[in-house]
C-alpha positions as CSV (number, residue, x, y, z in Angstrom):
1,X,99.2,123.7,-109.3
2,X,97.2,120.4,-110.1
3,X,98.4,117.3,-107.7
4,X,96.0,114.6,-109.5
5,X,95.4,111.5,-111.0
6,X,94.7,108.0,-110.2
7,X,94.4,104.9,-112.3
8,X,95.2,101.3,-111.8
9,X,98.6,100.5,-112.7
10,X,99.7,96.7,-111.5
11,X,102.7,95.2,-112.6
12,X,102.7,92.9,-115.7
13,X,105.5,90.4,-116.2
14,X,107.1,90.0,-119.6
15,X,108.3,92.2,-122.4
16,X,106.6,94.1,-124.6
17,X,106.7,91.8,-128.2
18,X,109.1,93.3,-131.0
19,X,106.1,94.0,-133.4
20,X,104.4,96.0,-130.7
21,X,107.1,98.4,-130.1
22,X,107.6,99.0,-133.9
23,X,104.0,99.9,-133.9
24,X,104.1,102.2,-131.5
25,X,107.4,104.0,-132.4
26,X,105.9,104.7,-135.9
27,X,102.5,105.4,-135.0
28,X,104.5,107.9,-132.2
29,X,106.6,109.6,-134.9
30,X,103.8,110.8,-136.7
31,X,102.1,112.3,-133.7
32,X,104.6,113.9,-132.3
33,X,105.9,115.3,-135.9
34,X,102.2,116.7,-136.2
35,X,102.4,118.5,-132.5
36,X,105.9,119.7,-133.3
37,X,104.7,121.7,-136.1
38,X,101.4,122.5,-134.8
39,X,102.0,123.2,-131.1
40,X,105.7,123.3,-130.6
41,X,108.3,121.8,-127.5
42,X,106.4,123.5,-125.2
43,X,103.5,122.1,-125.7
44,X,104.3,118.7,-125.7
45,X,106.4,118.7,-122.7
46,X,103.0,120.5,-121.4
47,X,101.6,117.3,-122.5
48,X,103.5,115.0,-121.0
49,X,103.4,116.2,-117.6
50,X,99.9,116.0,-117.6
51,X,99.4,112.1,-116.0
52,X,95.7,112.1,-117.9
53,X,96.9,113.0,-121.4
54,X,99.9,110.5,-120.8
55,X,97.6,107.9,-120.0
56,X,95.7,108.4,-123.2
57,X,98.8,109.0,-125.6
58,X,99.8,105.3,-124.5
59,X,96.5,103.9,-125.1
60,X,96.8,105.6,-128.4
61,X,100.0,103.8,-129.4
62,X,98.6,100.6,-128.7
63,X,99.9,99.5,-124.8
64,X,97.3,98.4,-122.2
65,X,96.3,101.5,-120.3
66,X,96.2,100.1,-116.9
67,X,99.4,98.2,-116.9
68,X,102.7,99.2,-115.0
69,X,104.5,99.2,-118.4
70,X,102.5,102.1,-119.6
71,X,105.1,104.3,-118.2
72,X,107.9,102.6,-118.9
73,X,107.0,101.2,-122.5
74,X,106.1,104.5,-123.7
75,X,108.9,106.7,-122.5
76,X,111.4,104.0,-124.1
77,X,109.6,104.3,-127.4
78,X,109.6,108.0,-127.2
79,X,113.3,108.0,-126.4
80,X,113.8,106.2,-129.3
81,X,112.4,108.5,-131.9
82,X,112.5,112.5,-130.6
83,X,115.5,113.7,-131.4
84,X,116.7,117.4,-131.3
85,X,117.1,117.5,-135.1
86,X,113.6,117.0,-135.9
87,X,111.3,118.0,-132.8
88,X,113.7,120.3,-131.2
89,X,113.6,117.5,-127.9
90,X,115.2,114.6,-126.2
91,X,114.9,112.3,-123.6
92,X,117.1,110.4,-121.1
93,X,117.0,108.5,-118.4
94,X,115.0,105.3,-118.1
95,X,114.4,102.2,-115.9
96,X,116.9,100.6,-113.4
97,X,120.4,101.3,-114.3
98,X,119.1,103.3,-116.8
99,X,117.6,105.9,-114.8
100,X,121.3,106.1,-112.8
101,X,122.8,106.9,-116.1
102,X,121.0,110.4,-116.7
103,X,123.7,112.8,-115.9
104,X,126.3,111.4,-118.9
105,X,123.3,111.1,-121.1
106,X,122.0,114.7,-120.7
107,X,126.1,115.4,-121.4
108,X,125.6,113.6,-124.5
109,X,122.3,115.7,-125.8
110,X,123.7,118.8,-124.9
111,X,125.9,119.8,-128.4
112,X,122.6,118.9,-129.9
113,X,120.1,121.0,-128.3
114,X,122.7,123.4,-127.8
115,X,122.6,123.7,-123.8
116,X,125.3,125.9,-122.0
117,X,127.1,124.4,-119.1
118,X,125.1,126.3,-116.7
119,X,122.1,124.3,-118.3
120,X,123.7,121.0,-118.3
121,X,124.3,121.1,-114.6
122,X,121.3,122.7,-113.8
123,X,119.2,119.7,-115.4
124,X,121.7,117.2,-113.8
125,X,120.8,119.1,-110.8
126,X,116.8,118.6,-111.4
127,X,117.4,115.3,-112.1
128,X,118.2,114.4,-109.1
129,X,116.3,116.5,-106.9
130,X,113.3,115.3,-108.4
131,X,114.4,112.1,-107.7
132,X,115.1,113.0,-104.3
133,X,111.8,114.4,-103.8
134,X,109.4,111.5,-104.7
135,X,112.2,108.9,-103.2
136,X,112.5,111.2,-99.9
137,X,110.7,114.0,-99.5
138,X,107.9,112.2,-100.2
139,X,107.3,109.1,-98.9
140,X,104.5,107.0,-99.8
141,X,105.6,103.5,-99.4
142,X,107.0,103.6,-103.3
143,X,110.1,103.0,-104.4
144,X,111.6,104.8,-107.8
145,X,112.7,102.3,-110.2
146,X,111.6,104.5,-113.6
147,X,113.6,108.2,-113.7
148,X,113.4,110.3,-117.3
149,X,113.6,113.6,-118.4
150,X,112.4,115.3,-121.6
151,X,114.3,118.0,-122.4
152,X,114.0,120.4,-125.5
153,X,116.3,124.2,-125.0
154,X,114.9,126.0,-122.9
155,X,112.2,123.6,-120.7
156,X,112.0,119.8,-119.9
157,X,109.5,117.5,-118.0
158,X,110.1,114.7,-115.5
159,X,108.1,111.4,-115.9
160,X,109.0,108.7,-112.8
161,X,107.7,105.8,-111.7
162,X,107.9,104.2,-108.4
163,X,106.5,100.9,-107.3
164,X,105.1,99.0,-103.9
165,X,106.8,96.1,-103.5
166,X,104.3,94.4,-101.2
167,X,101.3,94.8,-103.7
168,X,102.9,95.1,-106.8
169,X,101.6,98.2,-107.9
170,X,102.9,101.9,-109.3
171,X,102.6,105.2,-108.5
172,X,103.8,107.5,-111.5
173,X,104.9,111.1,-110.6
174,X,104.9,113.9,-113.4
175,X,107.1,117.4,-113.3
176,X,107.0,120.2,-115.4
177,X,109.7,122.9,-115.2
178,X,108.4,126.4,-114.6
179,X,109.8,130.1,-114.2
180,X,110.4,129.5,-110.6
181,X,113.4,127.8,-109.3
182,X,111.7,126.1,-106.6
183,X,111.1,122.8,-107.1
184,X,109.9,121.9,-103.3
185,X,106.6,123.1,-102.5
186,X,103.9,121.3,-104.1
187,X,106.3,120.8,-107.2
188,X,104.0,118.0,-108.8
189,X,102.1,118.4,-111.9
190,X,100.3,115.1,-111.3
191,X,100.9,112.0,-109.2
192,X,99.0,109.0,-110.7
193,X,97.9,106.1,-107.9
194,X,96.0,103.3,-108.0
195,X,95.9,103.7,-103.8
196,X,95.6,106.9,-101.6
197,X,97.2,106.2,-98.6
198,X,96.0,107.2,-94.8
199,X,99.1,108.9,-94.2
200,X,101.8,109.5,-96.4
201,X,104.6,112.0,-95.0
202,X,104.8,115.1,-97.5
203,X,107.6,117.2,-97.1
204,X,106.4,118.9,-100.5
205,X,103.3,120.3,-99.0
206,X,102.4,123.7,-98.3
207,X,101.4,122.5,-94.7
208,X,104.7,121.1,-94.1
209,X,106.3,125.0,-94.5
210,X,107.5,125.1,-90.9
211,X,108.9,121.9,-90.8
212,X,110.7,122.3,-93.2
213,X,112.3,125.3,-91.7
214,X,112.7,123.7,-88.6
215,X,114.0,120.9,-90.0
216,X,116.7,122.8,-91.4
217,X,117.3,124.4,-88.6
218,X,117.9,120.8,-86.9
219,X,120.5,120.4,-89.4
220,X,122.8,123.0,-89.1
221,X,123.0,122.4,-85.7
222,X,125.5,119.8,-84.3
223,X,124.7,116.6,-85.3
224,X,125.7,115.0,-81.6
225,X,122.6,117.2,-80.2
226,X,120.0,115.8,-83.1
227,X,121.5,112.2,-82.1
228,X,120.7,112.8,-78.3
229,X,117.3,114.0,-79.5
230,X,117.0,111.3,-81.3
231,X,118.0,108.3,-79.2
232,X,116.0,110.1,-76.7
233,X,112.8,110.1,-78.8
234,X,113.0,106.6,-80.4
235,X,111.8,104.2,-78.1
236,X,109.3,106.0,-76.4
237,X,108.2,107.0,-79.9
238,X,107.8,103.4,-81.1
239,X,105.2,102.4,-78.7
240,X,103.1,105.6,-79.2
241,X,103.1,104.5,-83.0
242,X,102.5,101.0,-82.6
243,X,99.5,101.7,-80.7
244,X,98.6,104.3,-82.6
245,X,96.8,102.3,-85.3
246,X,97.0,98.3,-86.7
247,X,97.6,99.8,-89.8
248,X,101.1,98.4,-90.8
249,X,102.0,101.0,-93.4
250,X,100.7,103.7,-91.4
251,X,103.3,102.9,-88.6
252,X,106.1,102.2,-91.0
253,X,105.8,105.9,-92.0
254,X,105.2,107.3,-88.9
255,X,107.8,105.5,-86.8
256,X,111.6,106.8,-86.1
257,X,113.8,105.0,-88.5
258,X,115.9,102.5,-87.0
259,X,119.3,103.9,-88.6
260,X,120.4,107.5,-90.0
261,X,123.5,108.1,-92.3
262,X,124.9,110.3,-89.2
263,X,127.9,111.0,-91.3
264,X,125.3,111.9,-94.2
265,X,124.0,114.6,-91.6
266,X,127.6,115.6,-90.1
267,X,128.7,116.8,-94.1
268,X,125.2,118.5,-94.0
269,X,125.8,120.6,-90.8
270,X,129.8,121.5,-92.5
271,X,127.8,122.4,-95.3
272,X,125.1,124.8,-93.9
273,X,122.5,124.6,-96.7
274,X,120.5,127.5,-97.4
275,X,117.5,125.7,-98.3
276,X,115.8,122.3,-98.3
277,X,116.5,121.7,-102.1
278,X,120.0,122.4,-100.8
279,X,120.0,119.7,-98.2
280,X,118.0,117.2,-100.3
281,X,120.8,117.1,-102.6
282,X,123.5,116.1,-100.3
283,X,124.8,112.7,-100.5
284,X,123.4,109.8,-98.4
285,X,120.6,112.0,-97.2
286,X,117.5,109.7,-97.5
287,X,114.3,108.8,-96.7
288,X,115.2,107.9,-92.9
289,X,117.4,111.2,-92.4
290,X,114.4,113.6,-93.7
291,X,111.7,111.2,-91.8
292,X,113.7,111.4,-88.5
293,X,114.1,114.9,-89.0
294,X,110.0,115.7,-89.8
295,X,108.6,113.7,-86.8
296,X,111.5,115.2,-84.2
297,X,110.2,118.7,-85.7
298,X,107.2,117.8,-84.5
299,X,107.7,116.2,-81.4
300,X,109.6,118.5,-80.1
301,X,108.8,121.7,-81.8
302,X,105.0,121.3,-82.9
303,X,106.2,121.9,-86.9
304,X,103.9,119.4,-88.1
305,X,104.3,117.8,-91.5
306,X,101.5,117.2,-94.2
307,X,100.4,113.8,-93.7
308,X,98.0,113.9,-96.3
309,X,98.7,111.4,-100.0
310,X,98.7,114.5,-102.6
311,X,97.6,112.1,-105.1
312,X,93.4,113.0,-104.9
313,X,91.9,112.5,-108.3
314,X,90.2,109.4,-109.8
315,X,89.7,109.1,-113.9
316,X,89.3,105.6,-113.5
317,X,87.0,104.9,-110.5
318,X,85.2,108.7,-110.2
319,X,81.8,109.6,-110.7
320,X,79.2,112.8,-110.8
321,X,78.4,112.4,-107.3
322,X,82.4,112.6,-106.4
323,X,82.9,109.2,-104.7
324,X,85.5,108.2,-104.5
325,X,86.8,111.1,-106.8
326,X,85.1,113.6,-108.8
327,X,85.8,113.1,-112.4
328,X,87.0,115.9,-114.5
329,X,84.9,115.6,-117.9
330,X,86.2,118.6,-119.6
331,X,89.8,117.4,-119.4
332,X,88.5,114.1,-120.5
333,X,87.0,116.0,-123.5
334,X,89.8,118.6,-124.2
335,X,92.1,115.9,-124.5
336,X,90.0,113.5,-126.4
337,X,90.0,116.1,-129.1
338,X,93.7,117.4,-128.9
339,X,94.9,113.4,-129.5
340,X,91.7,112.8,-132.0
341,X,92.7,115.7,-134.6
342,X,96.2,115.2,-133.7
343,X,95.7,111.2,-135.1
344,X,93.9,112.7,-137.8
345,X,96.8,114.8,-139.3
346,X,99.3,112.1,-139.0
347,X,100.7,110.4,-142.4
348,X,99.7,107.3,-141.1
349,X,97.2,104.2,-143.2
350,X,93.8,105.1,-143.0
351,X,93.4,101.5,-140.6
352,X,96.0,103.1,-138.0
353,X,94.2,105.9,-137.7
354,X,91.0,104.5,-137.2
355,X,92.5,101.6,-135.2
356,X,94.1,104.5,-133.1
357,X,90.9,106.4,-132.8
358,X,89.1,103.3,-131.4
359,X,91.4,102.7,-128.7
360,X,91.5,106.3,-127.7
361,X,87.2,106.5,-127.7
362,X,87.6,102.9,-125.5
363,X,89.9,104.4,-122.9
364,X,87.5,107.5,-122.6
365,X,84.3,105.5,-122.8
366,X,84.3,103.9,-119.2
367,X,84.9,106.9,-117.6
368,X,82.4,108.9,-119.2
369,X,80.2,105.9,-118.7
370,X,80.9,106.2,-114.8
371,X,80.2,110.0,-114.5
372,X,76.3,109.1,-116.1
């Protein structure tokens, strides 16, 4: 399981012009009608879950590679043009409201890609765990704003985008589904960062196993005895924090949240969930609830968390003697020349192809540059 990627990504104000997204929606058609043929849905969802071929693909079509709207631009021209009928895919979802409306799109899609109901609510059901997961589970001090899902039959990918609204930049998180159902431990197939934080609370790590558990535990247990813990542990707590490091972020993660959803956590005890997917998904369970729940785990118990950023891998800053990050060249490579003969068999002008090629050898060209 790869957890990488790193690249600037600050916001940009404004829209992308008209012409521009025409461009790229033609220029995207016949790419992704060359891959369809050549590599099948597979493949490309594959693709797109991988945050370094992403990043190229939408330098590609023509959008600034280090902008904000990389993710979101892209993903709303792609949405316009795969459809079922022609690459066998789809994708819904989007940004803001957009991303709320995902469960009546991926009703909408189903007659077309011929999903059974079991299908349909088990992709409603991913779509909002994974949402759960890099909103909660995960908290790095990045709030989702961007949620979509491209779906094809059998397998779909996740591509969401969260931002910090203190320095204006994203972090982009990339799923791919695989044969098991688990989509908790170390779920990510990339998480692209322009910062890696001190401490970021993962609930998704391997580390955090037994807290987990023992979070779990905490649930199905009365809620009044959690809330005695709690108030118990809060103040105290605080102080430790607070002198624990001038680091404001790091003490905003690692400090007891002010307030829980206790009836959020009283449903979850009637409930008894059999696993932490299983609590995730219950409503009003949040960010607070899981945090409260990770540091009285291990306070009390000694089940400590990972509080390690799982985002570790630099294509933009890296360099041969692995400071910050080491750079991986033969991705670099491998994907340089999947996108370069893929451009090469689209039915596209001779100057979009060349103009295409350009931007994809300028994208690559820095970081090669940096690794010499």
């Amino acid at each position: 399981m790869l957890r990488s990627g790193l690249a600037n990504l600050p916001l940009h104000g404004g829209r992308a012009p008209s012409w521009l997204i025409a461009k790229m929606i033609e220029l995207g058609k016949a790419i992704f009608s060359v891959m369809v043929l050549e590599y099948g849905e597979a493949e490309i969802l594959r693709r797109l879950s991988d945050p370094f071929w992403f990043q190229c693909l939408s330098c590609v079509l023509g959008y600034d590679w280090h902008s904000s709207g990389t993710t979101t631009v892209t993903m709303g021209v792609l949405k316009s043009f795969l459809k079922p009928s022609e690459h066998g895919l789809a994708v819904v979802g989007g940004k803001g409201s957009r991303s709320r409306n995902t469960p009546v799109e991926i009703e909408s899609i189903a007659d077309s890609l011929n999903l059974s109901e079991t299908a349909i609510q088990e992709l409603k059901r991913v779509s909002c765990l994974t949402a759960k997961v890099d909103n909660a589970a995960l908290q790095d001090g990045f709030q989702l704003y961007h949620h979509t899902m491209v779906i094809s039959k059998k397998e779909w990918a996740v591509i969401q985008q969260g931002m910090d609204k203190i320095n204006l930049y994203a972090r982009r998180y990339h799923w791919l589904s695989k044969p098991s159902s688990c989509l908790i431990v170390e779920p990510h197939t990339g998480i692209v960062s322009d910062v890696i934080r001190e401490k970021v609370l993962d609930m998704c790590a391997k580390q955090s196993e037994s807290c987990r558990e023992t979070s779990l535990d905490l649930v199905k247990d009365n809620p009044c005895h959690l809330k005695h813990v709690f108030n118990s542990l809060k103040d105290p707590f605080q102080k430790t924090l607070t002198e624990y490091s001038d680091n404001k972020y790091t003490v905003q993660i690692l400090s007891m949240p002010r307030r829980i959803d206790w009836d959020a956590l009283q449903k979850a005890y009637e409930l008894q969930p059999r696993s932490y997917e299983d609590f995730l998904l219950i409503q009003g369970i949040g960010p607070a609830a899981v945090r409260a729940l990770a540091l009285i785990s291990q306070l009390m118990w000694g089940a400590s968390p990972s509080w390690r950023d799982p985002a570790k891998f630099s294509f933009a800053h890296g360099g041969k003697d692995g400071v910050p990050y080491p750079v991986n060249r033969k991705l670099m490579e491998k994907t340089a020349q999947f996108l370069t003969s893929t451009v090469q068999e689209a039915k596209i002008s001779r100057k979009d192809k060349m103009n295409m090629l350009k931007r994809l050898s300028e994208f690559i060209k820095p970081v090669v540059e940096s690794e010499a």
